[in-house]
N, C-alpha and C positions, 0 to 999 in steps of 0.2 A: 504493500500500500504506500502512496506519495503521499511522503508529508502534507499537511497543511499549507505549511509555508511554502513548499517547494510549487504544490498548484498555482496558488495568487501570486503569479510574477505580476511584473510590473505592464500597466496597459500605454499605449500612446492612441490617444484617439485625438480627431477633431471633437472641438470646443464647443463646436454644435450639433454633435450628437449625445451629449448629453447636460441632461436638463437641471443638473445638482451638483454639488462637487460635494467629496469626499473631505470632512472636517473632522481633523486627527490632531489632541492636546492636549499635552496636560493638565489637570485638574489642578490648578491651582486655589490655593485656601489661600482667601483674603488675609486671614489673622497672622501668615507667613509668609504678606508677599508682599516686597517692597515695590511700587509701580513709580516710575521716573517718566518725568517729559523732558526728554530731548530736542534739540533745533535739528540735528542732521545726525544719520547714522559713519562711521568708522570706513575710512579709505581700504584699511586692512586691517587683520586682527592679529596679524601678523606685526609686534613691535620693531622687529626692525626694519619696515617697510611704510607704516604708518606715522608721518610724518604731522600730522594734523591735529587740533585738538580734541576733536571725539575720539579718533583711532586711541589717543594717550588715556584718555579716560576712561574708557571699555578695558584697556590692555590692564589700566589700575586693579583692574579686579581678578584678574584672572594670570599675571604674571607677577613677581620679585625680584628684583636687583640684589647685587650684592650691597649696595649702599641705596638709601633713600635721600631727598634733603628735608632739615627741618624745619620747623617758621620761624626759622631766624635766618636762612636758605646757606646752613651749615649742613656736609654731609653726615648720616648716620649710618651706622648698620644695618643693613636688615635680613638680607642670608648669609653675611657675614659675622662668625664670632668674633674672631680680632684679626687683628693689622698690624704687622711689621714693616719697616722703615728703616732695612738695616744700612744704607744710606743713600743717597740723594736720587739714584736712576734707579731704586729697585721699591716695589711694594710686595709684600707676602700677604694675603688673605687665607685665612681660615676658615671654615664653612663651618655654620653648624650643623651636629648632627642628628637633628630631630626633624629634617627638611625631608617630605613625599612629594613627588608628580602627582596628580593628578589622575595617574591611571595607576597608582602606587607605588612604583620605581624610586627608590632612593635620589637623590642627590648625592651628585659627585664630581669631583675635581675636573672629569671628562667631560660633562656637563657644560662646566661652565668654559671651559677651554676653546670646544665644539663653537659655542656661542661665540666668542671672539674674532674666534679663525674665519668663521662663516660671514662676516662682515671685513674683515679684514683680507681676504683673500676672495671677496666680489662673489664669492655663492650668491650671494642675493643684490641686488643693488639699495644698499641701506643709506639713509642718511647722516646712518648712525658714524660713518666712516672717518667724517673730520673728526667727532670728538675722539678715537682715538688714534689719531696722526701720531702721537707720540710713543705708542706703543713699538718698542723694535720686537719685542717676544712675547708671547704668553706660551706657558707651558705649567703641566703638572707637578707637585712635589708630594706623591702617594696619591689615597685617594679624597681626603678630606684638603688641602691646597692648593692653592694656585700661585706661581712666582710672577709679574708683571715685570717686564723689562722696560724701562724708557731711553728714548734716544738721546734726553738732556732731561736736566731736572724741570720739571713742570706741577706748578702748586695747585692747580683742580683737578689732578688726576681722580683722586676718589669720586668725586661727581659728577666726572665725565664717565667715570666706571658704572656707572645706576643704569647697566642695560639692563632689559628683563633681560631671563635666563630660559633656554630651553632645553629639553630634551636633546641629549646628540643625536644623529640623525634628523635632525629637523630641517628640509629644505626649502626649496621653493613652494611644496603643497601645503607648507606649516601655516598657512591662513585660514586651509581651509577645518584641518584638525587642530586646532589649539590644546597644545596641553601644558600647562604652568607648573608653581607651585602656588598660586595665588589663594583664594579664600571663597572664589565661584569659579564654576567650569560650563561652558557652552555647551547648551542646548540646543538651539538654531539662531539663525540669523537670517531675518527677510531683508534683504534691502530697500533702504526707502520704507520701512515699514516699523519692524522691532526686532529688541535683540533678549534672549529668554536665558539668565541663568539659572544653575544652582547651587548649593552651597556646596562644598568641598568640606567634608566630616572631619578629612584628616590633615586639614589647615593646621600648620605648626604652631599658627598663634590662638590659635584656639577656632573654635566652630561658629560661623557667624550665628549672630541672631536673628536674623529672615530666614529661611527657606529658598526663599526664590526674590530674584532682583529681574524686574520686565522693565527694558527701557522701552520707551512706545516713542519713536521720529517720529517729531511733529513738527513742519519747518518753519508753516504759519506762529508766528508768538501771540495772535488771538485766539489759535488753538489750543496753545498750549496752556494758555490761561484758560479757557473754557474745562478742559481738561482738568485740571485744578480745580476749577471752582464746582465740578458735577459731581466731584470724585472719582472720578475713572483714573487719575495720578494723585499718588501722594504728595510729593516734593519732585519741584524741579529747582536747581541748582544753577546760576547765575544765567538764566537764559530767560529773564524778561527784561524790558525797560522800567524803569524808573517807574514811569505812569501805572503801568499792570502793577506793579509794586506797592503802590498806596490802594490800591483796590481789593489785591490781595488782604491787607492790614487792616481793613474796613470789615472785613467778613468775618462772622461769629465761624469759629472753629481751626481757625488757619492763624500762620503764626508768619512773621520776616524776621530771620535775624544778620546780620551786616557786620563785619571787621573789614578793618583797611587789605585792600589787597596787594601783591606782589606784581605787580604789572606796570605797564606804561602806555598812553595812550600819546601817540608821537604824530608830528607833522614830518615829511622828508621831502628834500630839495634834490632836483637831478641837475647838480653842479656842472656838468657839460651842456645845458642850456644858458645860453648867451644872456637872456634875463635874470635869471636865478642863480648863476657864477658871480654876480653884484652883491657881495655882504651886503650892503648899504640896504637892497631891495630885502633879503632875509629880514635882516632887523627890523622894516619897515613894518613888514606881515607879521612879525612877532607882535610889534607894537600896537596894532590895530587889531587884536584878539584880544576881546575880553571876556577870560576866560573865567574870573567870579562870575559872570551872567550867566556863561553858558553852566558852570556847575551848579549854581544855586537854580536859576529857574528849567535850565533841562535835564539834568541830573539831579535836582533834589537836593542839594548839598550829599551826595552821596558820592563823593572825587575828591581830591586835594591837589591844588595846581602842582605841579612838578614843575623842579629844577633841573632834571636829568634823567635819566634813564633809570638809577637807581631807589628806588623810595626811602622814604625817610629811617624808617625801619630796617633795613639792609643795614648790614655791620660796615658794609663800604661807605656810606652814604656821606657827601662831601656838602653841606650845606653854605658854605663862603664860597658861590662861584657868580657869576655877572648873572645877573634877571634884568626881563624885559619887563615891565610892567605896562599895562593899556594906558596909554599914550598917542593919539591920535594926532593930533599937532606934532609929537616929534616926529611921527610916524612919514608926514605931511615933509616935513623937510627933508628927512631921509630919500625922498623920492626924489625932490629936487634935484637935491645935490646929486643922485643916481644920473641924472637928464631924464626924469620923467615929468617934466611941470604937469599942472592940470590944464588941459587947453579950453575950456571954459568956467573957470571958478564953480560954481557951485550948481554950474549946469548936468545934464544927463551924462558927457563923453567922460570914458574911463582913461587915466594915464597910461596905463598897458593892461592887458590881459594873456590870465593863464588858464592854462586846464588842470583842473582839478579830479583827481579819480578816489572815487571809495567803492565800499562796498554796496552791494543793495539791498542792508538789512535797514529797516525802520530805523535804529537810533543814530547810526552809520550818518544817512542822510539827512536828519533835522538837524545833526550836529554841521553838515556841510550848506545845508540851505543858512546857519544862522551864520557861520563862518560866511558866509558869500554876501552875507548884507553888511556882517563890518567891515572888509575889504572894500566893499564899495563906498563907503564913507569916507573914506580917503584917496578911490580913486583906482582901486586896483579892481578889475574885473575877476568874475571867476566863472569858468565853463564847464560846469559839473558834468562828469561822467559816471554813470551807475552801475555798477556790473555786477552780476551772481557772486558769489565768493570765490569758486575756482579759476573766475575768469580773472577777476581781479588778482586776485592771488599769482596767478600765472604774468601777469605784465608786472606786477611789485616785483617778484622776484628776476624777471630779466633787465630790470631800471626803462621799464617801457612806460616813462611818465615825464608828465613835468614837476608836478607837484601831486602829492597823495598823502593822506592820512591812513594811519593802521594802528593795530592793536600790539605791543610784545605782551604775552601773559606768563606767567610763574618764572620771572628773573630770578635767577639761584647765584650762580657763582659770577663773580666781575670780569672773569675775561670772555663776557658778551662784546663789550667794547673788541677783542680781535674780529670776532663776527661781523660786529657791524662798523667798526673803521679804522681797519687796517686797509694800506693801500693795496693788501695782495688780497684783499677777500671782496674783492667787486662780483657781478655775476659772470657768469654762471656758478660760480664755486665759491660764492658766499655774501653775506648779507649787508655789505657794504652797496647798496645800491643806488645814493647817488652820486659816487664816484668821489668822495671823500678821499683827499692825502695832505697827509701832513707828516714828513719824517720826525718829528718830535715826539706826535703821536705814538707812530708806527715803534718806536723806540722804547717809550713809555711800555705801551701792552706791551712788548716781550720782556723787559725788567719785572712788569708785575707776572706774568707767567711763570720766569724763571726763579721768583722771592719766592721763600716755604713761609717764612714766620708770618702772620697775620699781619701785625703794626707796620711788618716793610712794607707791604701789600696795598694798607689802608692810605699811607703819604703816599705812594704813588699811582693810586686808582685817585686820591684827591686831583693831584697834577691834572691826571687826563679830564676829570670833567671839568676842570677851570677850564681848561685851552678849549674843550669842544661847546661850551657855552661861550667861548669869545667867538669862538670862528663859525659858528651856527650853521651845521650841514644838516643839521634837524631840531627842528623847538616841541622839546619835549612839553604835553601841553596837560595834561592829567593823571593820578594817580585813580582808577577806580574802586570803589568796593566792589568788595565779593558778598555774596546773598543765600538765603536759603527760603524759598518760601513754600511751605511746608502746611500739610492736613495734623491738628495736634493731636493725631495718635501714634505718630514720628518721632519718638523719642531716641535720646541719647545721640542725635546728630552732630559730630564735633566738626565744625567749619572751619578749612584752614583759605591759608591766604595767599593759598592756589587755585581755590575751589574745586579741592582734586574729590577725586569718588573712594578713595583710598578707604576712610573711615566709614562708609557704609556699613562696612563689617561688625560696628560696634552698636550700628540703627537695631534696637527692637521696635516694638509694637502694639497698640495698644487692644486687645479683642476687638472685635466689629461689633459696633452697636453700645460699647460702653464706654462714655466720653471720661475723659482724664481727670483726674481732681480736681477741683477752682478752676476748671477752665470749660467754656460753656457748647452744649450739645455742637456737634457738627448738624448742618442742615443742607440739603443740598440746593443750594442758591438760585438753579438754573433750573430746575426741573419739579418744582413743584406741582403736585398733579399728576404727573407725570410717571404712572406706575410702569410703564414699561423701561426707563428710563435707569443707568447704571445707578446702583445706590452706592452714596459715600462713602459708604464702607465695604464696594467690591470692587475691583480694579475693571473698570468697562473697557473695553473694544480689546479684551486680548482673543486673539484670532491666529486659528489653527489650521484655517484652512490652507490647502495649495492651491494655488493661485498664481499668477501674473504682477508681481509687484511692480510691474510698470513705472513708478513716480508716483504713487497714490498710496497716501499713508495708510496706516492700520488703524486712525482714531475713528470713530463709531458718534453717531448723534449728530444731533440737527447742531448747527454753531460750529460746529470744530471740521473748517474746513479753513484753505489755503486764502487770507483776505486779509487785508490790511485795516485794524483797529484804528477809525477816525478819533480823534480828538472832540472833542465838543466846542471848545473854544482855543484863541489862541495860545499858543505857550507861555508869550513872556512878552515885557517889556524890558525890550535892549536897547534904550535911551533913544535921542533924540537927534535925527544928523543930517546931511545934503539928500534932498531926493535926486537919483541918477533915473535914467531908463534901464531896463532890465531886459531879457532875452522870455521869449513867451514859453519856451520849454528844453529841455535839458538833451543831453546824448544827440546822437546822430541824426537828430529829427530837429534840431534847436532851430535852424530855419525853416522850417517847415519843407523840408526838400527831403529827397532821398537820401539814406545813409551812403549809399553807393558812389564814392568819389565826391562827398562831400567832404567841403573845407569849413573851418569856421570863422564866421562875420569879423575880421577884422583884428588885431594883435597878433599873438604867436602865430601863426599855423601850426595845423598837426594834422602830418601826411599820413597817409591812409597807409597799412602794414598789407603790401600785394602776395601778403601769407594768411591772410585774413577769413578768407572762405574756405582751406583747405587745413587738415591737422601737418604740424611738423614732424620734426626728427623729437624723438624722446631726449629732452636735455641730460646729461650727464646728471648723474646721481647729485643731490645737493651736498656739499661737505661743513655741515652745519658744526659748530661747536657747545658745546653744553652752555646754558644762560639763560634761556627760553624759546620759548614757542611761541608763534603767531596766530591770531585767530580772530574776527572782528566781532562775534559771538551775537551781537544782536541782527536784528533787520530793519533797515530805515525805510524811509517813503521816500519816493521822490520828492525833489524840490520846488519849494512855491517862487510866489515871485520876491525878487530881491529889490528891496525898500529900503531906507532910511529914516521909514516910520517909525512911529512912537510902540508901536504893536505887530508884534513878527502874525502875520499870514499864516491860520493853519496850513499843518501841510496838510491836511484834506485836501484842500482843493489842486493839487499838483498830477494828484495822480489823473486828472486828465488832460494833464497840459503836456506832461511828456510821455516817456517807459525807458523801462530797460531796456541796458544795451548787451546784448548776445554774443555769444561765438562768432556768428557768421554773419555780425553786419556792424562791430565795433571798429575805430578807430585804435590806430595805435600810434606811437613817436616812434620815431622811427629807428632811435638806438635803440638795441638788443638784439635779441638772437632768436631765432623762431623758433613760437610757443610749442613747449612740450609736454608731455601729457600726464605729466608728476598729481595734479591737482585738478583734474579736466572734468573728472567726476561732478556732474550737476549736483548740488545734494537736497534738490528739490522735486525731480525730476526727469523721467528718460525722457520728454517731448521737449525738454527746456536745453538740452544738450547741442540740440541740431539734426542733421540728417542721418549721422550714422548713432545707430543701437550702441547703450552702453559696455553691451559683448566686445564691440570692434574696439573699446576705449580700454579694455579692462588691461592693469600690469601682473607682474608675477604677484600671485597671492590676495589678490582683490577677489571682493567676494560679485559673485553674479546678480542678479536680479532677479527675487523669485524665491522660495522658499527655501531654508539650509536647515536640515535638522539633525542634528548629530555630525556636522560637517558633510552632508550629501547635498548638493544641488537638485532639488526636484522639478524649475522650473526656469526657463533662460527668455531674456525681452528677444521680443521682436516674431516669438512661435507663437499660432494661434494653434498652438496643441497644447492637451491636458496630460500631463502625466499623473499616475494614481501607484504611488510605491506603498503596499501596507506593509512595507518592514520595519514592525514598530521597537526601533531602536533607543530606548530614553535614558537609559543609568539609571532604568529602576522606577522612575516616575509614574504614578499611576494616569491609568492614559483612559479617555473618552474619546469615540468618535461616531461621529451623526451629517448626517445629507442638511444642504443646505439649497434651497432653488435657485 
């Protein structure tokens, strides 16, 4: 007789012959299950591929470094029992030995060795590869050590060391089998949809307190708020605006709580443009940002202006360097003397104009529409461009701009400064992007790399940010909080000022249905009435079925779809200044013409990239160094009009004056190097990408589109066929499955 199993293979049928699809999941218990709303799912799950700040966050749960950093963004231990230093080019690491895979496998020396080499020797294209440039050897010393060899002394090795760790043997298909030693282990992963853990029993630091952790991509932040407020997610983690923020706080049953964060919220200049090579014009644009306005009335007071790169709280942090304070009359002169007069005093003509590029999330943009009215106040034009996050992301990293804003998030160690301005770290091979040099500089970071003791460290990271706030190739303009806003049966959340997922492990929970002590009933806000509707205490729209993840989230109910949250009123009064004429809408369409070989009205030009309709060559792996990570994390609106009114213009009304700008119909400057496909992943969508299916986009170890459960692919974009596999594979999970029409 044939087995069971061996009859029910797997079917491939057309889509339209049949009328239901097969819905196979685990049963998840509310009272063990942590539900997260995310903005985008993980490029790969694969850490040394995943470059991104969701990839880092998902990877938190499910991998361990030998060292972690702390919140003071000093290295610690963490599969590491101790560290020797028996001098200057060697480190020894010792493992503990109370360290399991995932699939039970000890840890060991070969382990982590495997890990080094596999990055070091281009098995995979990692990015992880600049941070360790300095390693001449890694090799064994038994089974529980590791010897580190350096090719000169270098003082952030250990934090450049915080790779995860994997199984040896792990190669190129290790994206799609994840096995750690982290604290949850993959389930599945739908793309564009959600991502399903579980705990890991035999976690060395003990066994978490959820069961199961469901992140549900939601890329809309009105989604993710509605989500929130129905209770279908518990907590989501620094992925709203300010405004959902006080809405959150307003609601019986939900909690915000806020520390200063680790980050930098920076403007950058591509000093190979003939405009912005003019210190005189930098300083101008520093000086006509006021940046109390935009923190107190767009952020909430929830930021603290920066002096630099470094926050205040960083052990580096060098407070006596030059500030520009809002100064609009200095600002005024500074042009002057550039040769930019005003050629009509107080009339509409702008002194010069540049183009400005950010991202296309909501907060992104009101921060560029309010920047683009105070530049105008003195005369400088600004010609917004909007793009997705990987599009942008992709022209930041090749210096395909003139002027751009971005995010660095979890700055750790100070030789971020080699990253971003050293003269030998321009693009492609690093994050010096607008072409910043200064051999003083360039001198400075290698003294502090090659200093061990701290206090050497601290006088000479001071040095460097005095000289790069005199010579300004970036004005660093905000420190943000980091956030938790949270359903209060979410207990024991400890918030760091990374707003890393790290500490999930320590969230319990409160039973369903029995509200916390002094703190009052949950109610579901959004759904009263509403009996068929997720109750607060079940985690709604998790979804088992196979399907077609196409672009189309997994959130469930009326509200929680892909839409831009209007304002009711305007944001703010940002004083009082010259009215200019304005441009009626943003991106490739700002004249109302076609994007196609279009130029813009008048200052710089910016020539069209005749790379622009077709994908390029895959750029060289990026050789990033340990410091942080980029990510714009919210989503703006496009921009309204630019006034020197008393009362900024919602952005409501923008979004039908311009849109976004796409793959295959944006502008580009024309330094750099054609886009490659590091970051090309829509994370919004497979129709938002362009003409070719995210299949044709995908690199070593990205995940497909479409259902992954247990690391199998059940479903790929661009097939209108159904696969139906019941090999119900879970780690034990107890499993339901039911027909759905």
């Amino acid at each position: 007789m044939i087995p069971a199993r061996r009859r029910l293979l797997p079917l491939i049928l057309p889509l339209s012959a049949l009328p239901f699809l097969i819905s196979c999941q685990p049963v998840l218990d509310p009272a063990v299950t942590l539900t997260v709303a995310i903005d985008s799912g993980p490029s790969s799950l694969d850490p040394r591929l995943g470059s991104d700040e969701a990839s880092k966050r998902v990877n938190e749960l499910m991998y361990n470094g030998l060292f972690r950093v702390d919140e003071s963004a000093r290295p610690v231990p963490d599969l590491a029992a101790a560290v020797e230093r028996p001098d200057d080019r060697t480190v020894i690491v010792t493992l503990r030995d109370d360290v399991r895979f995932q699939d039970g496998a000890r840890l060991e020396a070969r382990d982590v060795v495997a890990t080094y080499r596999s990055i070091l020797d281009d098995e995979v294209p990692s990015f992880r590869k600049g941070d360790l440039s300095m390693l001449a050897e890694v090799s064994p010393s038994g089974e529980r050590s590791v010897v580190f060899r350096l090719k000169q002394p270098f003082a952030p090795i250990l934090i450049n060391l915080a790779v995860p760790i994997q199984r040896a043997g792990a190669g190129p298909e290790a994206a799609r089998h994840p096995i750690g030693t982290g604290p949850f282990r993959l389930i599945h992963y739908r793309k564009d949809e959600d991502i399903l853990l579980e705990r890991f029993d035999g976690y060395f630091g003990g066994a978490a307190g959820v069961r199961w952790v469901h992140l549900k991509i939601i890329p809309s932040e009105t989604g993710r708020l509605l989500e929130l407020l129905k209770g279908s997610a518990d907590l989501i983690l620094n992925d709203l605006s300010p405004d959902q923020l006080d809405r959150v706080r307003r609601t019986p049953g939900y909690q915000v709580e806020t520390m200063p964060g680790r980050n930098c919220v920076y403007m950058v200049f591509n000093l190979h443009d003939p405009i912005l090579a003019d210190r005189r014009v930098r300083e101008a644009i520093a000086r006509a940002i006021d940046r109390s306005a935009i923190i107190h009335h767009l952020l909430h007071d929830a930021a603290r202006p920066a002096t630099g790169l470094l926050p205040p709280s960083h052990w580096a942090y060098e407070a006596e360097v030059p500030r520009y304070d809002f100064d609009p009359y200095a600002a005024a002169l500074l042009l002057d003397r550039a040769g930019y007069p005003d050629p009509d005093g107080d009339g509409p003509a702008m002194r010069l104009r540049v183009t400005y590029k950010t991202s296309s999330s909501e907060l992104a943009l009101q921060q560029a529409t309010v920047i683009q009215e105070q530049l105008a106040r003195v005369g400088i034009g600004l010609d917004i461009r909007a793009y997705e996050w990987p599009t942008f992301y992709d022209d930041l990293k090749a210096g395909r701009f003139q002027l751009a804003v971005s995010n660095w998030t979890e700055i750790s160690d100070p030789d971020i400064y080699r990253l971003r301005f050293h003269s030998r770290a321009q693009p492609p091979g690093g994050f010096n992007r607008g072409g910043y040099v200064n051999p003083a500089v360039d001198r400075l970071i290698e003294d502090g790399d090659a200093t061990l003791d701290e206090a050497g460290r601290r006088r000479i990271y001071a040095q460097i940010q005095r000289l790069l706030a005199q010579d300004l190739p970036t004005i660093s303009l905000w420190h943000r909080d980091v956030f938790a806003a949270r359903r209060i049966r979410v207990r024991h959340l400890r918030l760091t000022p990374g707003a890393d997922f790290t500490p999930f492990r320590e969230i319990s929970l409160e039973p369903p249905g029995i509200p916390a002590s002094g703190d009052p009933a949950a109610e579901n806000p959004l759904d009263r009435g509403d009996r068929h509707g997720p109750h607060p205490d079940h985690p709604g729209g998790i979804d088992g079925e196979i399907e077609n993840g196409g672009g189309r989230g997994s959130s469930r109910g009326a509200g929680v779809q892909d839409q831009i949250d209007l304002p009711s009123q305007g944001l703010c009064d940002f004083g009082r200044g010259r009215r200019r004429s304005l441009p009626r809408a943003i991106g490739a369409r700002g004249d109302d013409r076609s994007a196609h070989g279009t130029r813009q009205r008048g200052g710089h030009p910016v020539g069209r990239d005749p790379d622009a309709h077709r994908p390029g060559s895959p750029q060289q792996p990026g050789r990033e160094r340990g410091g942080g990570r980029e990510h714009q994390g919210e989503r703006p609106r496009p921009e309204g009009r630019r006034q020197g009114a008393s009362r900024f213009s919602p952005v409501a009304h923008a979004s039908a004056q311009g849109r976004l700008i796409r793959h295959d119909d944006r502008q580009r400057q024309a330094k750099g190097t054609s886009f490659g496909l590091e970051d090309a992943l829509d994370r919004t969508g497979v129709e938002r990408i362009g003409a070719e299916p995210v299949e044709g986009l995908r690199r070593i170890g990205d995940q497909a589109a479409g259902a992954h459960h247990g690391g199998r692919v059940l479903d790929r974009p661009g097939r209108r066929l159904l696969g139906i596999d019941l090999n119900l594979s879970t780690h034990g999970a107890p499993f339901t499955c039911g027909a759905k029409a």
